[in-house]
C-alpha positions as CSV (number, residue, x, y, z in Angstrom):
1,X,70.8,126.9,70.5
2,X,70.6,123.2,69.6
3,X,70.4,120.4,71.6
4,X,73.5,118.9,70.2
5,X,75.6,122.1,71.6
6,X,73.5,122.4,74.4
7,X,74.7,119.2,75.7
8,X,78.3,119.5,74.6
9,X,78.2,122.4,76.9
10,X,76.8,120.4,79.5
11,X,79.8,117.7,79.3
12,X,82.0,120.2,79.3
13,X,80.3,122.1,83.0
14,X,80.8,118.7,84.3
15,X,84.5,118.2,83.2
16,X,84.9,121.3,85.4
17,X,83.5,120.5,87.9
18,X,85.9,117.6,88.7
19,X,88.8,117.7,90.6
20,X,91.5,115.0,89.7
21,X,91.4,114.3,93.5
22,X,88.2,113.0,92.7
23,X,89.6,109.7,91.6
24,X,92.3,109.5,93.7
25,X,92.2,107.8,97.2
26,X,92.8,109.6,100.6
27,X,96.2,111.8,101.1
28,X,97.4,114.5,103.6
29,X,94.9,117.4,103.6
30,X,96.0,120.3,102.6
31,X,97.0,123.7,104.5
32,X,93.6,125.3,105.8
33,X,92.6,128.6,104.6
34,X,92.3,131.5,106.9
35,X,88.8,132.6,107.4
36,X,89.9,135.7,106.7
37,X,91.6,135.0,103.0
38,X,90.2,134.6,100.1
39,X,89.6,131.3,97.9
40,X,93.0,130.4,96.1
41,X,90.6,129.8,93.0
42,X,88.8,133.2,91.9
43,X,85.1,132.3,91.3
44,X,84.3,132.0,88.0
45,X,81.4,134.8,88.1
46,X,80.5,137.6,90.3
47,X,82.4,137.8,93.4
48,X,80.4,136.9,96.7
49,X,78.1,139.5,98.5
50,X,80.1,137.7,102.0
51,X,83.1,135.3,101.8
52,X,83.9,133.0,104.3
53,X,81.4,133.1,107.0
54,X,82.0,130.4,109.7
55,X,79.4,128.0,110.9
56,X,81.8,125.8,112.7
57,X,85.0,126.3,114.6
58,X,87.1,124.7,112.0
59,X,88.8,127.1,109.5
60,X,87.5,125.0,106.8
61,X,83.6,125.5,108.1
62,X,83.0,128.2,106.1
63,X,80.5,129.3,103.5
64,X,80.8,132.4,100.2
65,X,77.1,133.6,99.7
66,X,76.2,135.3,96.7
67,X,73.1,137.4,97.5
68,X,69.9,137.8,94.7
69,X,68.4,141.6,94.1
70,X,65.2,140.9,95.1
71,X,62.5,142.9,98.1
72,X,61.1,139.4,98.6
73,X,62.8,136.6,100.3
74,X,64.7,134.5,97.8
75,X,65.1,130.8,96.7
76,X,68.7,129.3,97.4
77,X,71.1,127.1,95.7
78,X,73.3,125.5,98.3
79,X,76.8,124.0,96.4
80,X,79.2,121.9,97.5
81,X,82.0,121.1,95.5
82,X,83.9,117.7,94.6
83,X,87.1,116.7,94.8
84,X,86.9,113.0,96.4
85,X,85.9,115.0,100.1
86,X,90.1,115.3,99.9
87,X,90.1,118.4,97.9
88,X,88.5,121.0,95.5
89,X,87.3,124.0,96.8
90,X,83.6,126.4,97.1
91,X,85.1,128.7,94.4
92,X,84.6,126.4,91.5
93,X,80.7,127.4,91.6
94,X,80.1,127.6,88.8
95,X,76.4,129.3,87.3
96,X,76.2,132.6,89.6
97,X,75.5,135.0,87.6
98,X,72.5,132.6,86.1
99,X,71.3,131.9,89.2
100,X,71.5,135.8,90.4
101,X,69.7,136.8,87.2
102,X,67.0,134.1,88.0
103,X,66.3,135.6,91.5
104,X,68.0,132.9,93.2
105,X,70.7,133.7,95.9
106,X,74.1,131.1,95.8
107,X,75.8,129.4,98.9
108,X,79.0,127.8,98.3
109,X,80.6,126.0,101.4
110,X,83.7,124.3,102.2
111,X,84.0,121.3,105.0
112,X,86.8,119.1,106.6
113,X,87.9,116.2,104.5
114,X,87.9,112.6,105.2
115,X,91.8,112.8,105.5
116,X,91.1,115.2,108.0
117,X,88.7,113.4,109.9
118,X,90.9,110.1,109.7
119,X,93.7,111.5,111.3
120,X,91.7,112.7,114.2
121,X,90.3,108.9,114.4
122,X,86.8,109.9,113.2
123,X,84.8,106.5,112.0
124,X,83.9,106.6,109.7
125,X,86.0,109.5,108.4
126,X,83.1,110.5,105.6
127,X,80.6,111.4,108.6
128,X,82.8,115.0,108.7
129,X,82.1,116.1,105.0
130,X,78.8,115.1,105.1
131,X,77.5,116.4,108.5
132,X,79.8,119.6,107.6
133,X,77.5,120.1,104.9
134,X,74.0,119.3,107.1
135,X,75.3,121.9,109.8
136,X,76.1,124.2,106.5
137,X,72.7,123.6,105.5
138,X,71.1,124.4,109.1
139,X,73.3,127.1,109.2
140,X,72.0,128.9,105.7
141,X,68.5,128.2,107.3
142,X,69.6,130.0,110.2
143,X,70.5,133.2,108.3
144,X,66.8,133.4,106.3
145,X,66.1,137.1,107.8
146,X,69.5,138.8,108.0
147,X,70.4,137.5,104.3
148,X,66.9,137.8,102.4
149,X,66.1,134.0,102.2
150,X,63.2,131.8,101.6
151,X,64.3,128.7,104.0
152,X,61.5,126.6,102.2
153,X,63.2,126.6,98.8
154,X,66.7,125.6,99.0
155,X,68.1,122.8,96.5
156,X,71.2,121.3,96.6
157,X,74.2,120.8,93.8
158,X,77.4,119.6,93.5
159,X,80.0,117.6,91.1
160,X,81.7,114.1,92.0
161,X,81.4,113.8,95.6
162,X,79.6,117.2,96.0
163,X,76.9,115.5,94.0
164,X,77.2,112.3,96.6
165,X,77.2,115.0,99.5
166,X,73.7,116.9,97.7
167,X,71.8,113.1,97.3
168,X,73.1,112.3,100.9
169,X,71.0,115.5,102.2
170,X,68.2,114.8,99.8
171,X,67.3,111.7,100.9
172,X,68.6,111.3,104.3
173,X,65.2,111.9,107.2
174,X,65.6,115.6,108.7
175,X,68.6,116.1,111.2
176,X,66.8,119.3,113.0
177,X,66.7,118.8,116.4
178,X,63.6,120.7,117.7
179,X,64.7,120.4,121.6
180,X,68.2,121.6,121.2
181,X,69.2,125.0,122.9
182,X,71.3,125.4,119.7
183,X,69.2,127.7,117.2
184,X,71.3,126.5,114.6
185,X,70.5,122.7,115.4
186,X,67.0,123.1,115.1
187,X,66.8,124.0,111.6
188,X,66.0,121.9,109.1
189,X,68.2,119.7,106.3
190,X,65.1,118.4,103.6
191,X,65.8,120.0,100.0
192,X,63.1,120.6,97.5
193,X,65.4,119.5,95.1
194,X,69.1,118.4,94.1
195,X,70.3,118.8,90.4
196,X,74.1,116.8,90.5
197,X,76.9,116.2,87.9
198,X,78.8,113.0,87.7
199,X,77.4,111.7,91.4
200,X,78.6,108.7,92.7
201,X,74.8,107.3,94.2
202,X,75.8,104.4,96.0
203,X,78.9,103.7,98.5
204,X,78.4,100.2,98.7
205,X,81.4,98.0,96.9
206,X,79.3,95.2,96.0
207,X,76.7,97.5,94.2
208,X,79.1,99.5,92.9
209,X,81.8,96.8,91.2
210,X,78.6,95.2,89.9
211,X,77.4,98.6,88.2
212,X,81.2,99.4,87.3
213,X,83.4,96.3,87.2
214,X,86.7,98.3,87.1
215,X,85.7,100.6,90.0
216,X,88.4,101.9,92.3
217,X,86.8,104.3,94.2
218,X,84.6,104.7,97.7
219,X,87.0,102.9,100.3
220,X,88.9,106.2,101.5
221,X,85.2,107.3,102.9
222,X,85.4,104.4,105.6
223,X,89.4,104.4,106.3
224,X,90.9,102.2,103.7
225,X,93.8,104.3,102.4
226,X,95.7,103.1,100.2
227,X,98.2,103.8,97.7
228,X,97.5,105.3,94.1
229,X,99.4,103.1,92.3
230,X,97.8,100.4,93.7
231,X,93.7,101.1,94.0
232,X,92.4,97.6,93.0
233,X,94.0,95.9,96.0
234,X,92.8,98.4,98.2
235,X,89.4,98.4,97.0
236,X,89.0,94.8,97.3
237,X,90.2,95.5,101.0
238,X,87.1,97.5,101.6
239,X,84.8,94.9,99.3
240,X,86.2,92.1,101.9
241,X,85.1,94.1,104.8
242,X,81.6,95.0,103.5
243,X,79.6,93.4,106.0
244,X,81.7,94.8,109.0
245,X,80.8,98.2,108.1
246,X,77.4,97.4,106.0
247,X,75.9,99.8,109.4
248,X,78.2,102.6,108.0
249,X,77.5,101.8,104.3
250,X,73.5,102.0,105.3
251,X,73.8,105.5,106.9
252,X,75.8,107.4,104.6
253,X,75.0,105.3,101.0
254,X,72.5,108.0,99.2
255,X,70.9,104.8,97.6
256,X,70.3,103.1,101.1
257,X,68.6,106.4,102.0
258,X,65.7,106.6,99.0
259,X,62.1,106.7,100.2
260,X,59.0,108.2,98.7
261,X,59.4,111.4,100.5
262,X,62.2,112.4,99.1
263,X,62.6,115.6,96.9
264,X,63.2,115.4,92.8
265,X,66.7,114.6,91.5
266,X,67.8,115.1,88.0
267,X,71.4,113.6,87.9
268,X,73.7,114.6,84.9
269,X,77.0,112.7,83.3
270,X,79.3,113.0,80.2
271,X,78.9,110.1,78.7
272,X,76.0,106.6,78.7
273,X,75.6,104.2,81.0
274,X,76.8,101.0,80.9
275,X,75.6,98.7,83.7
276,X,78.0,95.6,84.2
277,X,80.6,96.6,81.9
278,X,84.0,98.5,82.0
279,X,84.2,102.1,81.9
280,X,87.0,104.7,81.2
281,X,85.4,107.0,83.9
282,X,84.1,104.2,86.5
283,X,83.9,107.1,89.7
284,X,81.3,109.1,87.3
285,X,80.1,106.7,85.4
286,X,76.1,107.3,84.2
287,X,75.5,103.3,85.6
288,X,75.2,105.2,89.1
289,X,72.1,107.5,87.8
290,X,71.1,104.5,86.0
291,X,70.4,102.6,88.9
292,X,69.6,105.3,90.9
293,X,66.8,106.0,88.9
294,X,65.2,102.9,88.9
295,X,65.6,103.1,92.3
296,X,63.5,106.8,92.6
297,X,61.4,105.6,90.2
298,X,59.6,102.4,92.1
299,X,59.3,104.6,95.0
300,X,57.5,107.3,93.1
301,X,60.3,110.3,93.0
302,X,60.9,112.4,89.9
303,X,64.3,111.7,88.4
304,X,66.0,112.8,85.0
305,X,68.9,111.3,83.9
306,X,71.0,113.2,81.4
307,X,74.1,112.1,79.3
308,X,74.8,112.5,75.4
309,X,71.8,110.9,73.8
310,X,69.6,110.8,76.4
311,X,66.0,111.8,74.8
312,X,62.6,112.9,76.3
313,X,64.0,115.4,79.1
314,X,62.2,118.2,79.8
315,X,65.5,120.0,81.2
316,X,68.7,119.7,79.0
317,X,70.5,120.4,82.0
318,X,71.3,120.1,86.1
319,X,71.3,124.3,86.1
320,X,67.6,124.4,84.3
321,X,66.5,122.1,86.2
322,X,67.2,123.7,89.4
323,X,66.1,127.1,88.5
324,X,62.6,125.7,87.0
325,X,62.3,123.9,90.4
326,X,62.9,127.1,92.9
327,X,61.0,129.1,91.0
328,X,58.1,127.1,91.0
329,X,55.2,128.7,92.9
């Protein structure tokens, strides 16, 4: 196959992975699933081994596992899908079968959105999503003997803000909590690697309207909602009110979180960057690996970035990369 199709291929896996909730600002969640129905999307590949296994008490803390044929204890490719943390859902995995060919068993989990967790007066609301996904994480770990799992090789991906939630894990320091009576607690949350599509890597408005001048996007995470038709105003609502939350902005920013320790990234868009200039896609615009990068890079961390024209990667794509890295000895 050529690289010219091969990354045609790619831009179209990340067009999928989108939801158009992804650019769109905070709105009423939607009806929960029952844990005991199955996605309203049918998964693109195999069907899981288990779907919908709770690790919380909310019906949407659930996770689809996909298990490997394998006698030894396999890698794992923990997904969590986009959708602006307002919407999407774990059936759009997309790569099962690849990944179940490779040896590698699939997670898919679902989580409480930010709507969700604004209406129950959660500050800021994106702490649900992303510690759903941590406890998700812990929760996988937890399962290593009864599901055939190697709990030292798990690697994170996602699309949109699946990809934000994958770097947040990545480089945040490890949640476990070694004292806690709760077995699930004490597991850990490092990755030995995240390969994302179309991740927004910083939720800081300054940085970000720098990068992306026509940017829109980011201030449902910390309560602004606002209307659709009227993003920019609400946007500069949360730019105005960056240093009052700039504490919330350090903590759950994947950019604020990069240090040396952190695990290799390759981060994969649809079209070139274009620092400091105006986008049609600002929310996954390439500027946001761009930067990101540079970032990784000073502190020493592996990091491809890949969009149309982008030369000298030794992976053409998220998927390849995440196989080559759990299947590394």
């Amino acid at each position: 196959m050529s690289r010219s199709l091969v990354l045609l291929l790619a831009a179209a896996v990340i067009s999928a992975s989108f939801s158009p909730l992804d650019a769109q600002e905070t709105k009423s969640p939607p009806k929960a699933k029952s844990q005991t129905k199955a996605a309203t999307a049918a998964p693109a590949g195999p069907p899981p081994t288990m779907a919908n296994v709770a690790y919380g008490s909310d019906p949407r803390q659930v996770v689809d596992f996909y298990k490997a044929d394998s006698k030894e204890p396999t890698p794992v490719l923990f997904f969590i899908h986009g959708g602006g943390w307002q919407g999407g859902d774990k059936a759009r995995v997309g790569g099962v079968a690849s990944y179940l060919a490779a040896g590698i068993s699939v997670v898919s989990i679902e989580y409480r959105f930010v709507s969700q967790a604004h209406a129950a007066g959660i500050k800021p609301p994106v702490q649900w999503p992303l510690h759903d996904a941590a406890r998700a994480l812990q929760f996988v770990r937890s399962k290593a003997g009864e599901w055939n799992l190697d709990k030292k090789r798990i690697a994170a991906s996602g699309g949109s803000a699946g990809a934000a939630s994958s770097l947040w894990l990545a480089f945040h320091d490890d949640l476990a909590d070694p004292q806690s009576s709760d077995p699930v607690a004490r597991e850990s949350t490092r990755l030995i690697a995240a390969g994302v599509l179309g991740a927004q890597t910083s939720l800081d408005p300054q940085q970000m309207r720098e990068w992306m001048p026509n940017i829109t996007y980011g201030g449902h995470a910390f309560g602004f909602v606002s209307d659709p038709a009227d993003r920019r105003s609400a946007f500069q609502k949360f730019y105005d009110a960056r240093e009052q939350i700039l504490p919330w902005i350090k903590e759950y920013s994947p950019y604020e979180l990069v240090s040396k320790d952190d695990p290799a990234i390759y981060l994969q868009y649809n079209a070139e960057p274009a620092v400091g200039k105006e986008t049609k896609d600002p929310t996954h615009s390439a500027s946001f690996g761009l930067k990101l990068q540079e970032k990784l890079k000073s502190v020493g961390v592996e990091c491809d970035l890949m969009y149309p024209g982008a030369t000298g990667l030794k992976h053409a794509t998220a998927q390849e990369f995440l196989i080559a890295k759990l299947k590394a000895k």
